[in-house]
C-alpha positions as CSV (number, residue, x, y, z in Angstrom):
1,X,0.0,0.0,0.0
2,X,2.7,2.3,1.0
3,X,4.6,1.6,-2.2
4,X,1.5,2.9,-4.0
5,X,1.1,5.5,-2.4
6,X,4.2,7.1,-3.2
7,X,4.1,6.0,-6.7
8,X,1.0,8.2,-7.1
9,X,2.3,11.2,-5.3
10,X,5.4,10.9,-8.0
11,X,3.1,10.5,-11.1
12,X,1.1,13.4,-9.5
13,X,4.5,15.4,-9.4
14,X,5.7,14.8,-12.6
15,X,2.7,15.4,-14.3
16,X,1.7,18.6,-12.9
17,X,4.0,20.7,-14.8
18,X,3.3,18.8,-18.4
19,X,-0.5,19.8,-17.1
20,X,-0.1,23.7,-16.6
21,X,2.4,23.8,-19.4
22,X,-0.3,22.4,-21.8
23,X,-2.8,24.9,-20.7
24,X,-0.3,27.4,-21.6
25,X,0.0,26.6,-25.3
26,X,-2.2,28.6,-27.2
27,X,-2.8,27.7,-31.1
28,X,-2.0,30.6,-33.1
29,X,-4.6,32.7,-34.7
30,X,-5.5,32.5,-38.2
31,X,-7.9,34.1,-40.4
32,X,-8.9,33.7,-44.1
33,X,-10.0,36.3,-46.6
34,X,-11.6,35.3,-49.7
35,X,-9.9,37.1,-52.8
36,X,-12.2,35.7,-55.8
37,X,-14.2,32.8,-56.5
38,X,-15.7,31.7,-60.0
39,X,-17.5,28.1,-60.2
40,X,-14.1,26.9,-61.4
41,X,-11.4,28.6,-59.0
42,X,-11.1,30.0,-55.3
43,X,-8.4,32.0,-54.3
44,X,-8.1,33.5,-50.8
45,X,-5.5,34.5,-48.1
46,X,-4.8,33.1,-45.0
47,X,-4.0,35.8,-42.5
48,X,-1.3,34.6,-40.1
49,X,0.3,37.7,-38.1
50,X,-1.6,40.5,-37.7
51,X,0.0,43.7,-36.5
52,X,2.1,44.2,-33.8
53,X,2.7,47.7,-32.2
54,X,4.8,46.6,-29.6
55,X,7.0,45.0,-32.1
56,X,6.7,48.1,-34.7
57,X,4.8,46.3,-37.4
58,X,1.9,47.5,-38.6
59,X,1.3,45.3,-41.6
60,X,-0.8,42.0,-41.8
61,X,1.3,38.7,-42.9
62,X,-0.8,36.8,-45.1
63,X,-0.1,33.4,-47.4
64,X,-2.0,33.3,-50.8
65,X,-3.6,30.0,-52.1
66,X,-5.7,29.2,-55.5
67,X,-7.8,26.2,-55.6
68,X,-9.5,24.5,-58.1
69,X,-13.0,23.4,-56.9
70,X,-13.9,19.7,-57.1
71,X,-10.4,18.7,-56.7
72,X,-8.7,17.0,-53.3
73,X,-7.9,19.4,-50.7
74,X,-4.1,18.4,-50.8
75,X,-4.6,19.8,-54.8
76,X,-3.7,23.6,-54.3
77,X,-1.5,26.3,-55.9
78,X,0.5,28.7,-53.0
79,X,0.7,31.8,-55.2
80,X,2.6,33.5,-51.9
81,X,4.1,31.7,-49.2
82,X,4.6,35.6,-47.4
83,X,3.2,38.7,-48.5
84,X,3.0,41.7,-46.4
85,X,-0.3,43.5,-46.5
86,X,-1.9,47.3,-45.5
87,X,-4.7,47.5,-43.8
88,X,-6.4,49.0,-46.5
89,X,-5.2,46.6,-49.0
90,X,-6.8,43.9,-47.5
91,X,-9.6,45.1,-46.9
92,X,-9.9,46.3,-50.9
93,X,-8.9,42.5,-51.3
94,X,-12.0,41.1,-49.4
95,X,-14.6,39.1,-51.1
96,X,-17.7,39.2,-49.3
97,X,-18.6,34.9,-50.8
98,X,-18.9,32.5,-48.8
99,X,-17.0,29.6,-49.9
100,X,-15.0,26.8,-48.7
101,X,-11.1,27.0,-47.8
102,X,-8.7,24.9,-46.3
103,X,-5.7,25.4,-43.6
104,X,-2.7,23.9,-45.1
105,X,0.8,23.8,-43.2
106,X,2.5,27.2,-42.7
107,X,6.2,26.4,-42.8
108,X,6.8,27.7,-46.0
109,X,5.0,31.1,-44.6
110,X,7.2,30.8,-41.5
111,X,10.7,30.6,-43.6
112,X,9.7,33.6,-45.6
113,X,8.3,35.8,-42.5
114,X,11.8,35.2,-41.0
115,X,13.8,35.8,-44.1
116,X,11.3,39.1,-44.5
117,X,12.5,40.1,-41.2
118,X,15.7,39.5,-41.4
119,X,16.0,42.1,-44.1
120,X,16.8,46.1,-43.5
121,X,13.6,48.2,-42.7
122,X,14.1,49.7,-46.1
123,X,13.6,46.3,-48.5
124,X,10.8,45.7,-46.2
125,X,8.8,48.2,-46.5
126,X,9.6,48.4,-49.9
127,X,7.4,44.7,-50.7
128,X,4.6,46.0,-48.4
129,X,1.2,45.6,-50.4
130,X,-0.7,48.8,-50.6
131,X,-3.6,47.9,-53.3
132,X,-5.0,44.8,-53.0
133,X,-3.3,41.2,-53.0
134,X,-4.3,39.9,-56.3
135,X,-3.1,42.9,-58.1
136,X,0.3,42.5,-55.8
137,X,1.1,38.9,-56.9
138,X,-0.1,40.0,-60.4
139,X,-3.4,37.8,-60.5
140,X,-5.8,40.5,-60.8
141,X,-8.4,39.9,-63.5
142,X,-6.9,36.5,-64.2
143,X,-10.1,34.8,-62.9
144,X,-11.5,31.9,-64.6
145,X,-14.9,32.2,-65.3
């Protein structure tokens, strides 16, 4: 009995911090915007990092993906694995449709975020989207009916 006993107390020990430390864990917050959708293609961005004051970044970090409808999910085209986005331009991107998307794997979008911020303030802001994203990744009006 006494054997037991402590046994528990040591499974209770150990587990505790694996407990609080999974509560901690948040996943991150992700958004999608529709772009366009015809009956044949869907485009849309996946917002990823929105901005961040505190870390001077007022841009939103967004991933850009084009579908074919009717076709597996794991059947996609990543027109931008990072784009940096105004305010304004994604709103002006927004689609107000309702159709389905899909979440697909971000580490592509997390390898260009860090190369993007790796690079001086100048190239940065240089790439920063300031119409809408399909005219930025030159896709506007490229629509298939």
């Amino acid at each position: 009995m006494r054997i037991g006993t402590i046994l528990l107390a040591v499974a209770t020990i150990l587990a505790a911090p694996v407990l609080v430390h999974a509560e901690a864990v948040k996943p991150p917050v992700v958004s999608t915007v529709i772009l366009s959708a015809s009956p044949r293609i869907v485009r849309w961005a996946t917002v990823y990092k929105l901005p961040d004051p505190a870390d001077h970044d007022p841009y939103y970090h967004v991933e850009v993906i084009e579908k074919e409808r009717h076709t597996p999910p794991w059947q996609f085209k990543r027109l931008a694995a990072h784009m940096v986005v105004t305010a304004d331009a994604l709103d002006r991107s927004r689609q107000r449709q309702k159709v389905r998307t899909y979440f697909y794997k971000d580490i592509e979008f997390r390898g260009s975020y860090r190369a993007w911020r790796a690079q001086p303030l100048r190239q940065r802001e240089a790439g920063v989207c300031r119409t809408t994203i399909l005219e930025c990744i030159g896709a506007a009006g490229t629509i298939a009916p």
